[in-house]
C-alpha positions in Angstrom: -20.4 -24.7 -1.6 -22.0 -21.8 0.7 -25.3 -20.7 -0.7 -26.1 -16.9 1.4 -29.7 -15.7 1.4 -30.0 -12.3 2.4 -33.4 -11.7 4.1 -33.0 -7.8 5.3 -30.4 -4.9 4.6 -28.3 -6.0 7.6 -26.9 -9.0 6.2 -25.9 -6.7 3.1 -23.6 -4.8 5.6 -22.6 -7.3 8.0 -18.9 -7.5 8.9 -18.3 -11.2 8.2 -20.8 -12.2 5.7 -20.9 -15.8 7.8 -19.3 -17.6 10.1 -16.5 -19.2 7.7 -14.5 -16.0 7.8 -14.2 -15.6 11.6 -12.9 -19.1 11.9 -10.7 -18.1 8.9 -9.7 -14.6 10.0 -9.1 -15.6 13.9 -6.6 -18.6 12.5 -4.9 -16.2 10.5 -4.3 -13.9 13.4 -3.4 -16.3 15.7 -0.6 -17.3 13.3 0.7 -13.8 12.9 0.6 -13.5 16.4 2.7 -16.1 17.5 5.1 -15.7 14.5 8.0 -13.3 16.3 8.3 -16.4 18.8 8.7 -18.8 15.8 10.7 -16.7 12.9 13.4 -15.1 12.1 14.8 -11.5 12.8 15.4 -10.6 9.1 11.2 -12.2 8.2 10.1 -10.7 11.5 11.7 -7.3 9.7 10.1 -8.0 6.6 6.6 -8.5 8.3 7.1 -4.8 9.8 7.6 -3.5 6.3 4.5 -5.6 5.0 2.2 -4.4 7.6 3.0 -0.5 7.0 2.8 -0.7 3.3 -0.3 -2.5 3.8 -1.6 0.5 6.0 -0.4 2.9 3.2 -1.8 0.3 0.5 -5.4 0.9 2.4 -5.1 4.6 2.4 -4.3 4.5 -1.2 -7.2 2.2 -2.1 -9.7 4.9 0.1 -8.7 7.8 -2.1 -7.9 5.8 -5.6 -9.5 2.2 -5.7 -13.4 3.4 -3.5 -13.4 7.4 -4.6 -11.7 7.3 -7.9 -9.2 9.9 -7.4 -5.6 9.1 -8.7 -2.8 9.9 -6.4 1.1 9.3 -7.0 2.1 11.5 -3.9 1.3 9.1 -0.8 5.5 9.2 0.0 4.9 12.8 0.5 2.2 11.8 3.4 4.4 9.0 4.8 7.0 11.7 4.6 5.0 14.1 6.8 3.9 11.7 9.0 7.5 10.8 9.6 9.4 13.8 9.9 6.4 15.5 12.3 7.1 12.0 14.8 11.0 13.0 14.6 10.5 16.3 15.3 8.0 16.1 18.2 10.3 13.3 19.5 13.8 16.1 20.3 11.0 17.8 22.6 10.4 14.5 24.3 6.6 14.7 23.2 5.1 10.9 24.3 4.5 9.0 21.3 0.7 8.4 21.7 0.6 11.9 21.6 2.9 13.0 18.6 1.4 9.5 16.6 -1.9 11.2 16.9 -0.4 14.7 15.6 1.2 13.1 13.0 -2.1 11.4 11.3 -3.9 14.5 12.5 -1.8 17.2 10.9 -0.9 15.0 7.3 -4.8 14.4 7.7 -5.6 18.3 7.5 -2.6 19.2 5.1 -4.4 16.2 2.7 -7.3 18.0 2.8 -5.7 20.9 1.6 -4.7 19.3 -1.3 -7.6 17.8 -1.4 -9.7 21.1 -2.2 -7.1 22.8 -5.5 -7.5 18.5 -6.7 -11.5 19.1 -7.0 -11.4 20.4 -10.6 -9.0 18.2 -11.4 -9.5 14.6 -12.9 -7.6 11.5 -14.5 -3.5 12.6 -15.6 -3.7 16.2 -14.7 -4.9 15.3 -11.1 -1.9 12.6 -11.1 0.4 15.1 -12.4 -1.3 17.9 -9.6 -0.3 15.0 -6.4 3.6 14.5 -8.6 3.9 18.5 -8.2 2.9 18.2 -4.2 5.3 15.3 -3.9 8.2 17.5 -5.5 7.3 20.4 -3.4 7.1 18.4 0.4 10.4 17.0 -0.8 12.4 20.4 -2.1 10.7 21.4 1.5 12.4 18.5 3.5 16.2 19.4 2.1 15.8 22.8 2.4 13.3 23.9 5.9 17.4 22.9 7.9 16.0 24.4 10.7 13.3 21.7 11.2 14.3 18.4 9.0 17.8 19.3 9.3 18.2 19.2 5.3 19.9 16.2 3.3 21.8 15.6 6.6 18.4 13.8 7.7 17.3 13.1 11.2 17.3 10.7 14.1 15.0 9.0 15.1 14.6 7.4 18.6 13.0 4.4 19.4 10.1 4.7 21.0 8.8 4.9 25.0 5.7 2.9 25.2 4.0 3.3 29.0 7.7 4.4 30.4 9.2 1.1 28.7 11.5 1.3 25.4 10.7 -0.4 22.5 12.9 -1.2 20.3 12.2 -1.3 16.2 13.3 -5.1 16.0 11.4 -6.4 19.3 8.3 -8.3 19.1 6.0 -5.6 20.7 6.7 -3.0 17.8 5.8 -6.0 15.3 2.5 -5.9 17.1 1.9 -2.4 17.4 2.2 -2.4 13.7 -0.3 -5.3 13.3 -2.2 -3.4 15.5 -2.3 -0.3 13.5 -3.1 -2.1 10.2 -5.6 -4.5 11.8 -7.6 -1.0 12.9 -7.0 0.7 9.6 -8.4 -2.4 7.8 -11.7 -2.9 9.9 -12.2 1.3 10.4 -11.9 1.0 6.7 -14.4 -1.7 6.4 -16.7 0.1 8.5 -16.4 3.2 6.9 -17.2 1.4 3.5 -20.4 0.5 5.1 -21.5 4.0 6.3 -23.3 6.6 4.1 -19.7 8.1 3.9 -18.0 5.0 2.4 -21.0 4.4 -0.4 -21.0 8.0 -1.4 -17.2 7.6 -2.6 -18.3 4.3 -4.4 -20.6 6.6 -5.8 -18.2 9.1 -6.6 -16.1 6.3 -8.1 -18.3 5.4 -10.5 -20.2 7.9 -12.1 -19.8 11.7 -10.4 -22.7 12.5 -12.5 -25.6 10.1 -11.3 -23.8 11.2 -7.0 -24.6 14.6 -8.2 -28.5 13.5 -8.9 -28.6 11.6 -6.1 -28.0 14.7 -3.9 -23.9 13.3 -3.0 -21.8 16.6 -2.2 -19.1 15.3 -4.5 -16.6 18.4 -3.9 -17.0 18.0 -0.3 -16.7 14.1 -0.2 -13.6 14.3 -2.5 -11.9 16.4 0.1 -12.7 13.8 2.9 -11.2 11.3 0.8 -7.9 13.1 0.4 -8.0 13.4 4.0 -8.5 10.2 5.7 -6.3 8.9 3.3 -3.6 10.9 3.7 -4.4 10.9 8.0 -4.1 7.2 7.8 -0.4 7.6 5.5 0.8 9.8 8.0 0.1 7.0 11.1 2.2 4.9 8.6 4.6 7.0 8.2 5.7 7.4 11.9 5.8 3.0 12.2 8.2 3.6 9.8 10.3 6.6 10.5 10.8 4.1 13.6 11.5 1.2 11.7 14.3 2.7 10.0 15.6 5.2 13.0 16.8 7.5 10.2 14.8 9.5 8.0 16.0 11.9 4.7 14.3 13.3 1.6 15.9 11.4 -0.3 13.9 7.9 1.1 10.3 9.8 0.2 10.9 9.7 -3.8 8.5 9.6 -6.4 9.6 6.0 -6.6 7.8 5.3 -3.8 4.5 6.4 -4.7 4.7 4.3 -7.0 5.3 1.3 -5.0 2.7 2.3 -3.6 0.5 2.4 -6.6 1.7 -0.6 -7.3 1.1 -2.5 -4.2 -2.8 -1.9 -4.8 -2.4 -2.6 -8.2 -0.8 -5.8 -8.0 -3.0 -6.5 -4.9 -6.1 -5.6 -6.3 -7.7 -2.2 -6.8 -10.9 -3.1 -5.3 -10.0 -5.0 -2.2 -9.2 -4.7 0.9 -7.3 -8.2 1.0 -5.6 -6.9 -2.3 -3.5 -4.3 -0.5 -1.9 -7.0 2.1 -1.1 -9.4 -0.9 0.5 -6.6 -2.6 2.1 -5.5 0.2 3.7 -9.1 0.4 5.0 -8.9 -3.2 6.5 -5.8 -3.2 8.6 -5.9 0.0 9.8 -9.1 -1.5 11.0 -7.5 -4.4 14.4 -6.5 -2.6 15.5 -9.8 -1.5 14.5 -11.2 -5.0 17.0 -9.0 -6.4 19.7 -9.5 -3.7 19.7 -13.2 -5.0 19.6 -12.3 -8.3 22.7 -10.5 -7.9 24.6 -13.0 -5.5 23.4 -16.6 -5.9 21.7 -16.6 -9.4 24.8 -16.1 -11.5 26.8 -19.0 -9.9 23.4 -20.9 -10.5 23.5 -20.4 -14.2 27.1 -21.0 -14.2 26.6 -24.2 -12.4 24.2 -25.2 -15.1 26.4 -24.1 -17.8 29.3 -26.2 -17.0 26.8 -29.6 -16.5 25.8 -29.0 -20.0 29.5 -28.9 -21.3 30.2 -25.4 -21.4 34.3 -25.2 -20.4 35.3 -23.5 -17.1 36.4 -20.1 -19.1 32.5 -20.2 -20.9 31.4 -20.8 -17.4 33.0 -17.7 -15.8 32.0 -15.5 -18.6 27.9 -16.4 -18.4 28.6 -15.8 -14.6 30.2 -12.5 -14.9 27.6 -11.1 -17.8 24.7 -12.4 -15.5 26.3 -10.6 -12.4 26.5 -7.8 -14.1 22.6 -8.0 -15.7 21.6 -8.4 -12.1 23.8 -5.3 -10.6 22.4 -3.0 -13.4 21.0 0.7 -11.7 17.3 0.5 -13.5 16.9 -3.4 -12.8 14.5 -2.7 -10.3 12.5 0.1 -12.0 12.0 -2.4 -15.2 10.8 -4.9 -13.2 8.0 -2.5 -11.7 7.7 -1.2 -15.1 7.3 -5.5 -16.8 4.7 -6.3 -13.7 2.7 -2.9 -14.0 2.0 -4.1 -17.7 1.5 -7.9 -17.3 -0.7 -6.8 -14.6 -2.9 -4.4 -16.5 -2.9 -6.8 -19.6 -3.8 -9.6 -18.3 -5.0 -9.9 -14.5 -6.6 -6.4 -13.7 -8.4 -7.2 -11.2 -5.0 -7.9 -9.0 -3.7 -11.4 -6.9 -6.7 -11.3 -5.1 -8.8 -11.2 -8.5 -6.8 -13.9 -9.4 -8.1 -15.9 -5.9 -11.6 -15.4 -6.6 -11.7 -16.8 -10.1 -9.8 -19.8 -8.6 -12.0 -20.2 -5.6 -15.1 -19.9 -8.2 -14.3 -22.3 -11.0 -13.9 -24.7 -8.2 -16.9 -24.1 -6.5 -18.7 -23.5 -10.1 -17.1 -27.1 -12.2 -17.7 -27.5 -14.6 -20.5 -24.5 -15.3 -17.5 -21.6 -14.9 -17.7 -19.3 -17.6 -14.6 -17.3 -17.8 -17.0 -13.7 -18.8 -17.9 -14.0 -15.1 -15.7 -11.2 -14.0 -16.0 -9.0 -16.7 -17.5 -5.9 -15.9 -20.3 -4.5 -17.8 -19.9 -0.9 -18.6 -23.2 1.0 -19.9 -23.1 4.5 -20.1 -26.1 7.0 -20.7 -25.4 9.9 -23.5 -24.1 12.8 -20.9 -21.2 10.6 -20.1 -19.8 9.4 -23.2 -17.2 11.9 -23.3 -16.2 11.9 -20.1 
C-alpha cells in the first residue's frame, strides 16, 4: 500500500500524483495503440465510438459533474459540430480548419445558452437545454438550404496533409484517441487552474463562491462553453464516422446516453466517462444477441430439461419477440439509470475505488467511507 505525503501545494496539483500511474497510464496507451494491428474491424469500430462518447462524456462531466449545471441537450452540440464539418466540407474547406470552426462556433453558440441558463437551476434548467435540443433539431429539418432537411447530408471522408483517410482506417482511430487523449488532460489541467476550482466551487455551494469573490454568472457561461466547444470537436469525429448525418440521429435520446454515460461512469471522474463510454456503446451488440442468439439459447435449454420440440419453439418465438420489442432499449436505460442511482452512485469507477480500498484497507474497511458528509449552514437549507 502507497502512503503519499504531501510537503507543499505542488504535490496537491500534480498531474500524476506518483510514479505508479505513468507506468500504468503509458501501458494502457501502448495497448490502445497497437490494437488496430491486433483486432478486429467491427472492435476497431466500436473503439471509434468509445473514444467520441468519451470526449462528449468529458464535456458533459465539465458543465454537469465539476459546475453543477444539468444539461440534457449535448446531441444538439454534437449536432452542430457535425453538420458545421459537412457543410464547410462542399466548399472544400481543409479539415484542421473547419474541425477548429466547428468546436469554435458550438463553443460560442453554448455560451449563448449559457447566459438565458444563469437564472435557471435543477429541472427547469434541464427542461431550458430539452427546449434548445428541440429547437437545433426543428432547425436541422427545416434550414434545406444548409442541412438539406430530413434528406440529410454527406459526409466525406477526410484529407489529412493531402492523404485521405478513411473512417475505418487505423489513422482515424488515432486521431480520435488523439482528440480524447487532449480533451482528458486539457481537462485535467483546467481542473487544476483557478478556472477549474471555481466550478468546483460553483458545484457545491454558489452561495459560499459568491463570498469568496467567484463571478458565478460569468464562470457558468464558460462552463456552458467549453463544454459544448469540446461536443462540437466530437461531433465532427463522428459526422465522419458515420459519413451520413440527419436530424433524426441527434434525438433527445441521445442526450441521454449521454447523461448516462457519466452516470454509469461516474459523475465525478474523469476515468468514469471512458468506463461509461465502454458500457453504453456496448449496449447495441448486447441487444443484437439478445435478439438473434439468446432465444435459440433458452430454447436449447428448454428442450435439455424435457420440454418437447413444440414447447421449445414456442419459448423461442416469445423470447424473440421480447428481444425485438421497440422500447427494449429505452427500459434498459431506464432499469440501469435506477439500479445505478439506488445503489452505486458514485458510478463503475466508484465501484473500483471501494474495491481497490477494502483491499488495501483488510480488514479495517468500513463501508461509511465513501459517504459524503453534507452540512449545510441556515441560508441554504432551502435551496
Amino acid at each position: 500500500m502507497r502512503f503519499l505525503f504531501k510537503t507543499d501545494y505542488e504535490d496537491d496539483i500534480r498531474l500524476f500524483p506518483h510514479s505508479g500511474y505513468v507506468v500504468s497510464y503509458g501501458l494502457l496507451l501502448a495497448v490502445l495503440l497497437i490494437a488496430p494491428y491486433v483486432l478486429s474491424s467491427y472492435l476497431m469500430s466500436q473503439l471509434v465510438f468509445v473514444c467520441i462518447y468519451a470526449t462528449v462524456g468529458v464535456a458533459l462531466l465539465i458543465l454537469t459533474g465539476f459546475t453543477g449545471q444539468a444539461s440534457l441537450g449535448h446531441a444538439a452540440f454534437l449536432a452542430i459540430g457535425a453538420y458545421t464539418a459537412a457543410y464547410l466540407q462542399k466548399y472544400n474547406v481543409p479539415f484542421p480548419v473547419y474541425f477548429l470552426a466547428a468546436g469554435a462556433l458550438t463553443g460560442l453558440i453554448g455560451a449563448l445558452v449559457g447566459f438565458p441558463a444563469l437564472r435557471l437551476q435543477g429541472i427547469y434548467l434541464v427542461i431550458a437545454t430539452i427546449s434548445f435540443a428541440f429547437i437545433v433539431e426543428e432547425i436541422l429539418a427545416r434550414w434545406e438550404s444548409v442541412t438539406n432537411g430530413n434528406e440529410g447530408m454527406r459526409v466525406k471522408a477526410m484529407s489529412l496533409l493531402g492523404v485521405t483517410v478513411s473512417r475505418d482506417s487505423p489513422t482515424f482511430y488515432f486521431l480520435c484517441l488523439a482528440v480524447l487523449v487532449l480533451t482528458i488532460v486539457g481537462t485535467l489541467n483546467l481542473l487544476r487552474s483557478p478556472t477549474g476550482r471555481a466550478f468546483v466551487a460553483i458545484r457545491d455551494s454558489e452561495t459560499a463562491a459568491r463570498s469568496m469573490g467567484i463571478n458565478v454568472a460569468l464562470y457558468k457561461v464558460k462552463s456552458f462553453a467549453i463544454s459544448a466547444a469540446i461536443t462540437g470537436f466530437a461531433g465532427v469525429l463522428f459526422a465522419h464516422k458515420l459519413s451520413f448525418i440527419s436530424p433524426e440521429m441527434f434525438t433527445l435520446q441521445l442526450s441521454i446516453e449521454f447523461i448516462i454515460v457519466i452516470l454509469i461512469g461516474g459523475t465525478f471522474s474523469l476515468h468514469g466517462a471512458v468506463l461509461g463510454a465502454i458500457f453504453i456503446v456496448m449496449i447495441d451488440p448486447f441487444l443484437t444477441y439478445l435478439k438473434d442468439d439468446m432465444p435459440g439459447i433458452i430454447a436449447g435449454l428448454a428442450a435439455t430439461f424435457g420440454a418437447g420440440a413444440q414447447s421449445a419453439g414456442n419459448v423461442q418465438s416469445k423470447v424473440a419477440a421480447f428481444a425485438s420489442l421497440n422500447g427494449l432499449k429505452g427500459a434498459i436505460y431506464g432499469i440501469i439509470i435506477v439500479l445505478f442511482v439506488l445503489f452505486e452512485p458514485l458510478g463503475l469507477y466508484g465501484r473500483w475505488l471501494k474495491i481497490k480500498l477494502f483491499f488495501q484497507l483488510f480488514p479495517l474497511y468500513k463501508r461509511a467511507t465513501f459517504k459524503r458528509q453534507k452540512i449545510y449552514v441556515k441560508s441554504e437549507r432551502n435551496r
